[in-house]
C-alpha positions as CSV (number, residue, x, y, z in Angstrom):
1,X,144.0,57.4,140.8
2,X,146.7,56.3,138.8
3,X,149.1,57.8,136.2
4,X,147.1,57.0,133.0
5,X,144.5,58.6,134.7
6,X,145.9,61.5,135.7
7,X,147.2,62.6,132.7
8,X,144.0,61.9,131.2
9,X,142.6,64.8,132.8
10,X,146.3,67.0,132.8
11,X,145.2,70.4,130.8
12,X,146.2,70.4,126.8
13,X,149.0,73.0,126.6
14,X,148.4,76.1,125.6
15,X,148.4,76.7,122.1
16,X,148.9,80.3,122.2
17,X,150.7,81.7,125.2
18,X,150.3,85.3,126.4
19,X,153.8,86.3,124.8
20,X,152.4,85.2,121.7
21,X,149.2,87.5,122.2
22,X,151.0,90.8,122.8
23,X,153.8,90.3,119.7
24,X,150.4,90.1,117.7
25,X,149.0,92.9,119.5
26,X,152.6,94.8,118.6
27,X,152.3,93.8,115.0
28,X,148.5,95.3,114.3
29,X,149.3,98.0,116.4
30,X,152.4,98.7,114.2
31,X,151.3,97.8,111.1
32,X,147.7,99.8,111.3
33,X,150.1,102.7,112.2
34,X,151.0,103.6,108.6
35,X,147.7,104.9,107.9
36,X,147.5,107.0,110.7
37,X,151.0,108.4,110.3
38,X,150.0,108.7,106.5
39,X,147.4,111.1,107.5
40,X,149.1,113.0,109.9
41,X,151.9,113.7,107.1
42,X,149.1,115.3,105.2
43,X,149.8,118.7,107.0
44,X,153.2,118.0,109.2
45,X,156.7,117.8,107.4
46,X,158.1,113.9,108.0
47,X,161.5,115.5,110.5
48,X,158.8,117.5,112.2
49,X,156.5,114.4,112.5
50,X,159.0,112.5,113.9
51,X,160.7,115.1,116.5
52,X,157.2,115.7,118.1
53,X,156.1,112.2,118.5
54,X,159.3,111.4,119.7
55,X,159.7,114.4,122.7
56,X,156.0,113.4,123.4
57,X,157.0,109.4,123.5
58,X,159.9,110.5,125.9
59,X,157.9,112.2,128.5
60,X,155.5,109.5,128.3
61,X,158.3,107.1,129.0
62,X,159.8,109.1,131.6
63,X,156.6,109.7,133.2
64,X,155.4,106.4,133.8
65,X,158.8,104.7,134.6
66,X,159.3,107.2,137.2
67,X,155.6,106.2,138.9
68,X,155.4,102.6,138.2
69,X,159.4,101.5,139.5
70,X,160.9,105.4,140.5
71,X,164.6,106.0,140.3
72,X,167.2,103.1,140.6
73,X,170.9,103.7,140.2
74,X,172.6,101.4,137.7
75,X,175.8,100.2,137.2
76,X,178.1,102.0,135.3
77,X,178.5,99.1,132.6
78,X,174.6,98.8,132.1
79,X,174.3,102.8,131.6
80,X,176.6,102.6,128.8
81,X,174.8,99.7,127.4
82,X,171.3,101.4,127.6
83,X,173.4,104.5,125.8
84,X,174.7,102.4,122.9
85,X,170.8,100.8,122.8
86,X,169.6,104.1,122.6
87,X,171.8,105.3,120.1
88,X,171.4,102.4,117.6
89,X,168.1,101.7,118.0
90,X,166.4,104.9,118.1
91,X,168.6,107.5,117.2
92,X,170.2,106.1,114.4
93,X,167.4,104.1,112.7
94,X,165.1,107.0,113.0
95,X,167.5,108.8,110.9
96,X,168.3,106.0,108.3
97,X,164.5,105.3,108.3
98,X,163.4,108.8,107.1
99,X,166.5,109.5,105.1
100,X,165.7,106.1,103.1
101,X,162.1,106.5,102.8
102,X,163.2,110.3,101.5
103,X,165.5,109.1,99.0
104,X,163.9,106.1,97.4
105,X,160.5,104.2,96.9
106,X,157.6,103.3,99.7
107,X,158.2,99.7,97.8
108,X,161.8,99.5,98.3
109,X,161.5,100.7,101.5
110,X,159.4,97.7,102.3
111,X,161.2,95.2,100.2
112,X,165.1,95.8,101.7
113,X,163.3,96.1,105.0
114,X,161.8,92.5,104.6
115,X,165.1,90.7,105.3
116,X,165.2,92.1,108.9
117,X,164.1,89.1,110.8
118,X,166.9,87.0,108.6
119,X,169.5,89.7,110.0
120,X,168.2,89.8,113.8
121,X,168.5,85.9,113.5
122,X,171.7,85.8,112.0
123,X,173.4,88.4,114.6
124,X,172.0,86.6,117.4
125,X,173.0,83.9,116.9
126,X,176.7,85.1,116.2
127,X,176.7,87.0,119.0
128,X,175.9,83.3,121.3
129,X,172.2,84.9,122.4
130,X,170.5,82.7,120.4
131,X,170.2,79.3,118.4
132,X,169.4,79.1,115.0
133,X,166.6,76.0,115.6
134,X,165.0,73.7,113.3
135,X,161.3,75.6,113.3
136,X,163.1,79.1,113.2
137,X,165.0,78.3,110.2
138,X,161.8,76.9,108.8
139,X,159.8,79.6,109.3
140,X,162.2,82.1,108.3
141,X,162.3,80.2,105.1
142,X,158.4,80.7,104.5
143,X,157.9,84.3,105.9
144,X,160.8,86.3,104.2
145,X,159.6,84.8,100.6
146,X,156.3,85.9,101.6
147,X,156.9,89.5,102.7
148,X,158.8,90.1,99.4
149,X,155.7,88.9,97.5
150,X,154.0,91.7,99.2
151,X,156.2,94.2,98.6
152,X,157.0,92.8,94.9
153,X,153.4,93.6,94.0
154,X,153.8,97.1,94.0
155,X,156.6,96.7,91.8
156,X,159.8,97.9,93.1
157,X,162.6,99.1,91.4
158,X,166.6,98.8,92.2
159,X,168.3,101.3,90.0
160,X,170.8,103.7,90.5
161,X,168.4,106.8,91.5
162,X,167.3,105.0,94.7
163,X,170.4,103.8,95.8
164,X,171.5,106.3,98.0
165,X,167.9,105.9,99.7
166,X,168.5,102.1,99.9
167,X,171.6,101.9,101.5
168,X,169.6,104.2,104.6
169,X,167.0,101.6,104.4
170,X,169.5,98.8,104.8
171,X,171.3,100.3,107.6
172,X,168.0,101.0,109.3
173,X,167.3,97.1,109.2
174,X,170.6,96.2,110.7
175,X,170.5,99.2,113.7
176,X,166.6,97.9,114.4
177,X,168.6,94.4,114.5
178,X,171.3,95.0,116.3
179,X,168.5,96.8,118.9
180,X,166.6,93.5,119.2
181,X,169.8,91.2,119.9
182,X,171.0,94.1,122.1
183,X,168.5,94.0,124.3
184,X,169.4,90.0,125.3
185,X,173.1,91.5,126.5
186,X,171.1,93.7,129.6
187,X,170.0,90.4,131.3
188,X,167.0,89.6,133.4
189,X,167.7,92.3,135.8
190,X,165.7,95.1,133.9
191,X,162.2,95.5,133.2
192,X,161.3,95.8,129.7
193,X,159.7,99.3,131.3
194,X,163.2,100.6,132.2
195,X,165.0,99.1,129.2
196,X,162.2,100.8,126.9
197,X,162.1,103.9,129.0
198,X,166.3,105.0,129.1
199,X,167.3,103.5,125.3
200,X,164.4,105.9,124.4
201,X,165.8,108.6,126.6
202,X,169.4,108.1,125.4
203,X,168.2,108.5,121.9
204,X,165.2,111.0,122.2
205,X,168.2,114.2,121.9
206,X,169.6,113.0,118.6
207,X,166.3,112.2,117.3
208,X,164.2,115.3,118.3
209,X,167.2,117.7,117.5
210,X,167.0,116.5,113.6
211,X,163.3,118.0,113.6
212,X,164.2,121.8,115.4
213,X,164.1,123.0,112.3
214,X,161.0,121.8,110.7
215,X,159.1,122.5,114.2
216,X,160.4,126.0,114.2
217,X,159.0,126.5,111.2
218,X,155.4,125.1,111.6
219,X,152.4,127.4,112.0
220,X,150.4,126.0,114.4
221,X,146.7,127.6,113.0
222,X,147.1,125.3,109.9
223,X,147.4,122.0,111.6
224,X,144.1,120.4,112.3
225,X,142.9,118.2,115.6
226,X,143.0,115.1,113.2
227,X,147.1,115.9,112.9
228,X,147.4,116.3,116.3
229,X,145.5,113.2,116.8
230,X,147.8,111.0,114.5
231,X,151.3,112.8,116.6
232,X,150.2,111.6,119.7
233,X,149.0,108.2,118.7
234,X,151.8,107.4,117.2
235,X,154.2,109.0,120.0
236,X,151.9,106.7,122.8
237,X,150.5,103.8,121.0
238,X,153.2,102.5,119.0
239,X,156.1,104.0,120.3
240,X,155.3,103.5,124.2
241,X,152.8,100.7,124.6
242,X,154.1,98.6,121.7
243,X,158.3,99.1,122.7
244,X,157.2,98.0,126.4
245,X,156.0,94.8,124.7
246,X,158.3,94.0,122.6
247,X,161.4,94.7,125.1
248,X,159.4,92.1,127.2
249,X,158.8,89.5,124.5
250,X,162.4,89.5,123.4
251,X,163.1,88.6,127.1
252,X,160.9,86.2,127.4
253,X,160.8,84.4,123.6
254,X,164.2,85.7,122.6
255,X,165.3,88.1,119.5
256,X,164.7,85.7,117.0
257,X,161.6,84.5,117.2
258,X,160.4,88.1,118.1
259,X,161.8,89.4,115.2
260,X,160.2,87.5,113.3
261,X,156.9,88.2,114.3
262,X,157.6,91.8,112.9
263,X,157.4,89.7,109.2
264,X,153.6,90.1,109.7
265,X,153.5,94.1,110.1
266,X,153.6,94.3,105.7
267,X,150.3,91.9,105.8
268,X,148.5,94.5,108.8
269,X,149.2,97.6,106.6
270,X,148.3,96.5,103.4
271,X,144.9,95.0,105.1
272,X,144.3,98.3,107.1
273,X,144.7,100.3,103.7
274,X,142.5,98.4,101.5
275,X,139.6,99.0,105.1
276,X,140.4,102.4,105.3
277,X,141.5,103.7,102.1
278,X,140.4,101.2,99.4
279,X,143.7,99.9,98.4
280,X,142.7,96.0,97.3
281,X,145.6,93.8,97.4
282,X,146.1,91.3,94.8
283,X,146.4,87.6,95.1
284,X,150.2,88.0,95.2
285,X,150.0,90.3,98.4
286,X,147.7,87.2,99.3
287,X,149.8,84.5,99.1
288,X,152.6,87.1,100.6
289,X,150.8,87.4,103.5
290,X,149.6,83.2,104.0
291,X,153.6,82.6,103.8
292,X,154.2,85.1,106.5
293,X,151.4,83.5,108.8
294,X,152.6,80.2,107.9
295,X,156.1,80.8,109.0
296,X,155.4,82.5,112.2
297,X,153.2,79.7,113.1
298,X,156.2,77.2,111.9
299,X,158.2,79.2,114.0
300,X,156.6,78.2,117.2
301,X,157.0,75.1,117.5
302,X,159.6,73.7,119.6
């Protein structure tokens, strides 16, 4: 058989690899979350919320690392790394997060959020752990446009009143991208389990000490199962299961294109709350969310 022939029968690559599965996987798991976290917020104060998902996310974490790889000493340098990881990507942007959304619109929340995957690019490739390719600049160009159509359906509004709340939102953008470039400086030596597993760790104290008060003053008879429900969904599902992916696709993919991936998480909610809670979008959000798809799919190509 000769050469011709061979690659004749050579299988066609694959056109969607298994990294590509599980940052989709990430992005409905993530993007379906608002509406269970809406309904959760129903009965639980937002700091509250947040402090019990996130002690339950930690035992999770600590739980399963210690039974899947058990206890490995690390170097001194990589400790301090995980700490700074920790502190910037969960301790700090939880706080931003919640103060934002507390302080300004759902809509500008969204909006000033958009422009993360354009910041994660950016730093990374400053920092020398990424390239800013020909496809990534492409698709950048069609998914941030279209995530701002999303958001600019609901008609934000940047005035004065919100802008306290919008510079939170902004520095939640940059600690969640200086998280994703981050976690390219640990190296191929850590599992996305253990990277996952100690930032969280690092950066569960600062986060679950913000809601002591708000727990403290919780009375347990007046929260329903369905409340409960929504805390330890969100502390397992998107916390745990969908950080453990996404450590692993930025190792594998790199920040850049895995940030951008996170573009899509606008089109998920809005689709899971016109399903669940009748909330139609228009042909704007539409053509929002065909731009988003459009560059992600740009993005891949090599």
């Amino acid at each position: 058989m000769n050469a011709s022939s061979t690659s004749a029968f050579a299988p066609a690559p694959r056109a969607v690899s298994w990294s590509d599965l599980a940052l989709i996987s990430v992005i409905i798991i993530w993007g379906t979350n608002y509406t269970v976290v809406k309904g959760a917020l129903e009965s639980i104060p937002p700091l509250a919320f947040m402090s019990l998902r996130f002690a339950i996310a930690s035992i999770a974490m600590a739980l399963v690392l210690h039974v899947r790889e058990g206890f490995i000493p690390l170097p001194r340098a990589t400790v301090l790394k995980l700490v700074g990881l920790g502190l910037v990507g969960h301790t700090l942007y939880q706080f931003c997060f919640v103060m934002g959304v507390a302080h300004t619109t759902a809509a500008n929340s969204g909006l000033l959020s958009s422009g993360t995957p354009v910041v994660t690019a950016l730093l990374g490739a400053l920092f020398g752990v990424d390239r800013l390719r020909r496809p990534l600049v492409m698709g950048l160009v069609l998914a941030i446009p279209g995530v701002v159509l999303i958001v600019l359906a609901r008609g934000p509004g940047l005035d004065a009143s919100t802008r306290v709340g919008d510079l939170f939102i902004l520095g939640a953008s940059l600690c969640w991208a200086l998280y994703t470039v981050g976690l390219r400086w640990l190296g191929p030596g850590l599992s996305a389990l253990r990277i996952t597993a100690l930032s969280m760790l690092t950066g569960a104290p600062g986060v679950i000490l913000l809601g002591v008060p708000e727990v403290l003053s919780l009375e347990g008879a007046t929260l329903g199962p369905g409340a409960w429900a929504g805390v330890v969904y969100s502390a397992l599902v998107p916390l745990v299961l969908a950080y453990v992916v996404w450590s692993r696709s930025v190792q594998s993919v790199g920040s850049s294109r895995t940030a951008l991936y996170s573009s899509g998480t606008p089109v998920v909610a809005a689709l899971t709350a016109w399903a669940v809670r009748g909330e139609r979008p228009t042909w704007v959000q539409a053509m929002g969310a065909v731009l988003v798809i459009s560059g992600v799919l740009v993005s891949r190509r090599r």
